[in-house]
C-alpha positions as CSV (number, residue, x, y, z in Angstrom):
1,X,38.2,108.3,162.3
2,X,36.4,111.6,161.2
3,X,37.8,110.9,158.1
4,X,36.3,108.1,157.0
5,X,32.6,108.6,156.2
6,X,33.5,111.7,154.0
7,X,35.8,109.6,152.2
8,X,32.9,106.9,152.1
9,X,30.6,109.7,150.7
10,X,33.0,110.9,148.2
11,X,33.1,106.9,147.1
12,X,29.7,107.1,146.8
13,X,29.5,110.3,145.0
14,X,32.3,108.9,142.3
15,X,30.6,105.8,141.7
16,X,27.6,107.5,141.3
17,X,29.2,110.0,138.5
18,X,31.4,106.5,137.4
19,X,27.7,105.0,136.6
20,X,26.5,108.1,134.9
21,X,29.5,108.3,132.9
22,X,29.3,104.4,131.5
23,X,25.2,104.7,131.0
24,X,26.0,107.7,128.4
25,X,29.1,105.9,127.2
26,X,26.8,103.2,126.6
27,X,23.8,105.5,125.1
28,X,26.0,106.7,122.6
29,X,27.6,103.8,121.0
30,X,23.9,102.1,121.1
31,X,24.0,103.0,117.5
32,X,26.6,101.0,116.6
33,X,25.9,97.8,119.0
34,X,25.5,95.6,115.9
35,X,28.5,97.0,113.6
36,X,31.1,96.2,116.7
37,X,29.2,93.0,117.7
38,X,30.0,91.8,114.4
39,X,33.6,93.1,114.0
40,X,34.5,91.8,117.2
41,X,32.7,88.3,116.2
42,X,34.6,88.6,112.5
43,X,37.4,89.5,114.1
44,X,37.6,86.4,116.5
45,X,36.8,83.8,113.1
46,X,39.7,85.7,111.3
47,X,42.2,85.9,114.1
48,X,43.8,82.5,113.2
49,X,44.8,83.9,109.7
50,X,45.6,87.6,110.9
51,X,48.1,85.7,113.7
52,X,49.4,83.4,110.6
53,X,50.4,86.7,108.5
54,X,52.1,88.5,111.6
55,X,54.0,85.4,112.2
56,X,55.2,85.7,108.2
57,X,55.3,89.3,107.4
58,X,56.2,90.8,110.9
59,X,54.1,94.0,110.4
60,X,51.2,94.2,112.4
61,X,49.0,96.8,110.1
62,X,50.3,95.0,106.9
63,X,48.9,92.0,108.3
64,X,45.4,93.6,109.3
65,X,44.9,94.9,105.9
66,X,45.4,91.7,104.7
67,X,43.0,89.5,106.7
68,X,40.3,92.7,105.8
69,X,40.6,92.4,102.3
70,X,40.4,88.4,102.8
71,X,36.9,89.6,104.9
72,X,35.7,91.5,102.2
73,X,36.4,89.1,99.4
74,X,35.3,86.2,101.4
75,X,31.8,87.8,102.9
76,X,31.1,91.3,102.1
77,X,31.3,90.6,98.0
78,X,29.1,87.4,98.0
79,X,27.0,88.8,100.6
80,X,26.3,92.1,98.2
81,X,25.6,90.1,95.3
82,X,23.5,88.0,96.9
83,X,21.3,90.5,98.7
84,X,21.2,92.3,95.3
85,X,19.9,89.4,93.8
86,X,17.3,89.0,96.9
87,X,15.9,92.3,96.2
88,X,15.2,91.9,92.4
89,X,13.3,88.3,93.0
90,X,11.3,89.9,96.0
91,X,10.1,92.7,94.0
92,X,8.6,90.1,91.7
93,X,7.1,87.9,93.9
94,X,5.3,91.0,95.3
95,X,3.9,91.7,91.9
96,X,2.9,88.3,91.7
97,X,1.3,88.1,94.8
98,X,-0.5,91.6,94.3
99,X,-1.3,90.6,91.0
100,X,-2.2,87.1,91.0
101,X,-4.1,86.6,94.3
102,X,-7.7,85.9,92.3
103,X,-5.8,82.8,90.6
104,X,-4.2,81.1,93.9
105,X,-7.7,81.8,95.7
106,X,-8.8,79.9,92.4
107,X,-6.4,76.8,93.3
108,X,-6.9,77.1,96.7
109,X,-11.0,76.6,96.4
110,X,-10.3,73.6,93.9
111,X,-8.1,71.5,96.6
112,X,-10.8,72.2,99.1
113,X,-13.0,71.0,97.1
114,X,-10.6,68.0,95.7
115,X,-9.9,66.9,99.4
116,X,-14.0,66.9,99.6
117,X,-14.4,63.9,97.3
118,X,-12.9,61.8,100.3
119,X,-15.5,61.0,102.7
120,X,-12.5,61.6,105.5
121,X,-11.9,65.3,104.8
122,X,-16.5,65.4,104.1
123,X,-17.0,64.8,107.7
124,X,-14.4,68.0,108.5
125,X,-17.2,69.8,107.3
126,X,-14.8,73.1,106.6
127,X,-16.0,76.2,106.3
128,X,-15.3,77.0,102.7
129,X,-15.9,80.7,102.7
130,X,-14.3,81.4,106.1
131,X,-11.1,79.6,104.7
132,X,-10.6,81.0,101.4
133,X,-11.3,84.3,103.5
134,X,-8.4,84.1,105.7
135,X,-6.1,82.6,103.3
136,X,-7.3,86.1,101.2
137,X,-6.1,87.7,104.3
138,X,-2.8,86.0,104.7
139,X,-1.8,86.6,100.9
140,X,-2.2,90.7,101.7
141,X,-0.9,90.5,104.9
142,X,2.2,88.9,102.7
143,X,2.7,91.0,100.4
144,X,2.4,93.8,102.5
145,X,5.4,92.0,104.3
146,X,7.4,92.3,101.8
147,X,6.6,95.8,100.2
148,X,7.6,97.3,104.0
149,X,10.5,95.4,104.0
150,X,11.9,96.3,100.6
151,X,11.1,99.7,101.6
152,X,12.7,99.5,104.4
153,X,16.2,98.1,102.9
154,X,15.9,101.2,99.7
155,X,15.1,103.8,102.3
156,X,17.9,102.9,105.0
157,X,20.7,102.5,102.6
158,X,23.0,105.2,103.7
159,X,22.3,104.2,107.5
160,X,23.1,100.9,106.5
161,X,26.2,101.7,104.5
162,X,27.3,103.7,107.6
163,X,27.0,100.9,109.8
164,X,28.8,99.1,107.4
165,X,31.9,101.7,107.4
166,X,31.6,101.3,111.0
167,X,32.2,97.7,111.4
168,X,34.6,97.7,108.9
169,X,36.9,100.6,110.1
170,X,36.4,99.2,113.8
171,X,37.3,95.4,112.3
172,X,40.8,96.7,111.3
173,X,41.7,97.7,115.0
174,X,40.1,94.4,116.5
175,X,42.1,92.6,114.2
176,X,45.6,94.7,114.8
177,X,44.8,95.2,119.0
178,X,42.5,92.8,119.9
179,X,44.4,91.3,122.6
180,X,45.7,94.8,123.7
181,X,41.6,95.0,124.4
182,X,41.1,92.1,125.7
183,X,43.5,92.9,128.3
184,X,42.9,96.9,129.3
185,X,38.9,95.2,129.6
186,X,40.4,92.5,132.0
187,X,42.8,94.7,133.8
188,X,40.0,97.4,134.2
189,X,37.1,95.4,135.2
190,X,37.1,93.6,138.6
191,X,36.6,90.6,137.9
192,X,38.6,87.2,137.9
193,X,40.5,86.8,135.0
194,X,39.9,83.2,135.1
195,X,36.0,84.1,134.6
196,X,36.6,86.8,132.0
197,X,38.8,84.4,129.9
198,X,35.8,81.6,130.4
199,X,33.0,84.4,128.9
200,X,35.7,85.5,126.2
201,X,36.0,81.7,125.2
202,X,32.4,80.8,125.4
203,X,31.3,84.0,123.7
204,X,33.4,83.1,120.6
205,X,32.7,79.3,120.7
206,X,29.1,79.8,121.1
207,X,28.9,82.3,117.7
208,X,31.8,80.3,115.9
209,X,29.4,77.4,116.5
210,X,26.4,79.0,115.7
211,X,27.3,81.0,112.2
212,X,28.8,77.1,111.2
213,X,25.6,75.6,111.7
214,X,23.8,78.4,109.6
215,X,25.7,78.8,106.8
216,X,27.6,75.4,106.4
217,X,24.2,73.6,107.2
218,X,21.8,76.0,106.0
219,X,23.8,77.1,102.9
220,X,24.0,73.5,101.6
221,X,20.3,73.0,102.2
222,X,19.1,76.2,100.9
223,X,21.2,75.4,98.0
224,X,19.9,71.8,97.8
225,X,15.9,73.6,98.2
226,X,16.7,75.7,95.8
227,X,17.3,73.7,93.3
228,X,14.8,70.8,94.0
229,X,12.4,74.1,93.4
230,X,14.1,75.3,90.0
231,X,14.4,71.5,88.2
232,X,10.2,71.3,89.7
233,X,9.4,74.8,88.1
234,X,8.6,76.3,91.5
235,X,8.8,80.2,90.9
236,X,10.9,82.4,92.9
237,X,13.1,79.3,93.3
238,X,15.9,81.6,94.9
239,X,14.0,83.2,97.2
240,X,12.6,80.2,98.6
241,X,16.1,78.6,98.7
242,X,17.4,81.3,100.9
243,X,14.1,81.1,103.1
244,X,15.3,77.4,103.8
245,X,18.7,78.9,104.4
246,X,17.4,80.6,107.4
247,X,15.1,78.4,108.4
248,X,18.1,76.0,108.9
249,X,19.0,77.2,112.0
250,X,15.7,75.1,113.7
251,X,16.6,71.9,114.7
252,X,14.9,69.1,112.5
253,X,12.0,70.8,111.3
254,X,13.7,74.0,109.3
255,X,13.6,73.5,105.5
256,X,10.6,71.3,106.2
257,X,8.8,74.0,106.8
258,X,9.0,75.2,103.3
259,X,9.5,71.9,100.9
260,X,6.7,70.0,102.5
261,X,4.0,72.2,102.4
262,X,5.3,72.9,98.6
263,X,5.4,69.4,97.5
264,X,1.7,68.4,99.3
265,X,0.0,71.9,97.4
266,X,1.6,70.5,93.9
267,X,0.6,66.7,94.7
268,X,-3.0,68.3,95.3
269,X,-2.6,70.8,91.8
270,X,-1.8,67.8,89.9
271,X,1.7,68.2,89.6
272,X,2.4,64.3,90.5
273,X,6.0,64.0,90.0
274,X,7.0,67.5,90.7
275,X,5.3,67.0,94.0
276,X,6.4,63.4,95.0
277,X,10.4,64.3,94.0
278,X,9.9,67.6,95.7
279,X,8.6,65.3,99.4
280,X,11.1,62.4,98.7
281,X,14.0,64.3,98.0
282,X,13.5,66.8,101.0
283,X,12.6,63.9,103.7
284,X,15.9,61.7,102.4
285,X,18.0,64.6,100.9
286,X,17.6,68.0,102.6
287,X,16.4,66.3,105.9
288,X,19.3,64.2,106.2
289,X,21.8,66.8,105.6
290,X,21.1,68.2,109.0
291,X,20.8,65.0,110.8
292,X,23.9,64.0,109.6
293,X,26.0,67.3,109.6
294,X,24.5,69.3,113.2
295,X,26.4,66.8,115.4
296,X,29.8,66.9,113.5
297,X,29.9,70.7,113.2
298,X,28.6,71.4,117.0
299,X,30.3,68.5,118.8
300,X,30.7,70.1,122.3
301,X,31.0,73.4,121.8
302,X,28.1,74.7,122.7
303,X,26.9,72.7,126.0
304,X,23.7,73.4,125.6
305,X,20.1,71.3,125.1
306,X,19.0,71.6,121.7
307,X,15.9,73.0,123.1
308,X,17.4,75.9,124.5
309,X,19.2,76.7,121.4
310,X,16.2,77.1,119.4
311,X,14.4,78.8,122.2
312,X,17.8,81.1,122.6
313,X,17.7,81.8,119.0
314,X,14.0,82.8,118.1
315,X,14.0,84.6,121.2
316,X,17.0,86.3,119.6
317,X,15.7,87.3,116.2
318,X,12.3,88.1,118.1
319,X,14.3,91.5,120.1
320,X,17.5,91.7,118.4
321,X,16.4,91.2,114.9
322,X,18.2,89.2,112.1
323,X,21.7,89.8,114.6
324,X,19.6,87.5,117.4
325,X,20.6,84.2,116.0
326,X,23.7,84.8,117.3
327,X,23.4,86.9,120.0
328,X,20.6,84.8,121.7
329,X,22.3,81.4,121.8
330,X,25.6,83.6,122.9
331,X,23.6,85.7,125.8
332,X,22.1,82.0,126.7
333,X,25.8,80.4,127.0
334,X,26.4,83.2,129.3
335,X,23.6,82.9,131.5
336,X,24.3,79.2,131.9
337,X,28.3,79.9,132.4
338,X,27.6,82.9,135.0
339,X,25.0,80.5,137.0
340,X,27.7,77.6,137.2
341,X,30.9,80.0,137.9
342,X,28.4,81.2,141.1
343,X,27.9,77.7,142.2
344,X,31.8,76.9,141.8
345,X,32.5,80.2,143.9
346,X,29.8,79.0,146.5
347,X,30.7,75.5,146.9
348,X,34.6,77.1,146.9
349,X,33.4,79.4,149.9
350,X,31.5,76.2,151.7
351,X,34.4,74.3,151.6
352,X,36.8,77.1,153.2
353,X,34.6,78.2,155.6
């Protein structure tokens, strides 16, 4: 009896320290959230292969190696080239904007006044100065954009190629133990395994989904953008391409976003075909892909409103950065699998009591 509430205050004191111990575990691998979010999520895509070559070979690390080198051939060497590529074009269209912002304030004052020969757009009565002004603005505000951010990427590289190392050298032992993880996390945490196994599952079907809609979807419209842009004579046409690749991941309205706004401006500069194939081919073309290719690639995995996807995935990019398109639509499958496991678990506790 005299026992019992020093033994409840040394629970108390070790759960305490427990906390403390986890919150600086936590602090110190903050670092590298993003490295071993993405090995693990790599690591689930690639675990059908890696559990193939064990099957065949028999050797576990043998195996591992294997599926990386696959990873690195597949994703890291495309990726590179691509982001190498990336950097060149931006640094020109931020000499062009710098350089050339006289000549689109130029265009920009002759469809104004082009759109004032209508008697429609004459009763507007816009503000002529105050526009060009702004749109002044939003050019340096642009370019600015993109000088910080191509700063940013030359400055950071060794952080980056750290992280890199990081994700790679942690990939290897996801792919060799990752069920050995999977199970010291189940057997260590108490929670149902039944609900672990259901977060497990959703957190991989939710980014599986997710990364298939971007780069199946938006890689085939950003390529199709692309090179509506480069047979018009749009410059930067890659850039713009792989703007429309990330702008896939908005339902209905992504590319649009880009090839409408480009095909109205050339309609209005004079540019009649360029402009009309541009609009035509992006409302029956581009469009369409999406339309036609969102429902076959999601199906059911990801049970949730399209709504709250694109919410879930701004939100995302908005605190997580370019990682947040995956994360947010994974932390919202969560939050909508953690709500109905606690009504299951309630009604299962109504119905026994």
């Amino acid at each position: 009896m005299n026992d019992k509430p020093f033994a409840s205050f040394q629970n108390v004191i070790f759960f305490v320290l427990l906390g403390i111990i986890t919150i600086f575990f936590g602090y110190l691998l903050k670092v590298f959230f993003f490295a071993i979010f993405w090995a693990v999520l790599i690591a689930g895509i690639f675990s059908p292969l890696n559990k193939l070559l064990i099957k065949k070979l028999k050797y576990i690390n043998l195996s591992a190696g294997i599926t990386l080198a696959t990873v690195f051939v597949c994703l890291v060497l495309p990726l590179s080239f691509l982001l190498s590529l990336l950097i060149n074009e931006f640094m020109e269209l931020y000499k062009a904007v710098d350089s050339e912002k006289s000549r689109w304030m130029d265009n920009l004052t002759a469809i104004i006044n082009y759109l004032n020969n209508y008697p429609i757009f004459a009763r507007l009565d816009i503000d002529h100065e105050f526009l060009v002004t702004k749109s002044a603005e939003m050019l340096k505000t642009f370019s600015q954009f993109i000088f910080q951010n191509l700063s940013e990427i030359t400055q950071n590289t060794i952080i980056l190629i750290i992280q890199f190392m990081v994700m790679f050298y942690s990939l290897f032992f996801f792919l060799r133990d990752g069920e050995k993880f999977i199970n010291t996390i189940t057997h260590y945490i108490p929670v149902n395994k039944y609900h672990m196994d259901t977060f497990i599952h959703l957190f991989l079907t939710t980014a599986k989904s997710t990364l298939k809609i971007t780069f199946v979807i938006g890689g085939l419209q950003g390529l199709l953008g692309g090179l509506l842009f480069y047979i018009t004579g749009i410059d930067n046409a890659l850039i713009w391409g792989v703007l429309m690749f990330g702008l896939a991941v908005i339902p209905v309205v992504g590319c649009s976003l880009i090839w409408a706004p480009a095909g109205i401006i050339m309609l209005f500069q004079g540019y009649i075909w360029q402009g009309m194939t541009v609009l035509l081919f992006g409302s029956l073309v581009i469009s369409t892909v999406d339309n036609l290719l969102r429902p076959v690639l999601v199906g059911h995995d990801i049970q949730m409103h399209t709504l709250l996807i694109f919410l879930s995935m701004l939100g995302g990019i908005a605190v997580f950065g370019i990682s947040g398109f995956v994360l947010g639509p994974v932390i919202a499958s969560l939050f909508l699998a953690s709500w109905r496991l606690f009504l299951e678990l309630y009604k299962k506790e109504e119905i026994e009591t």
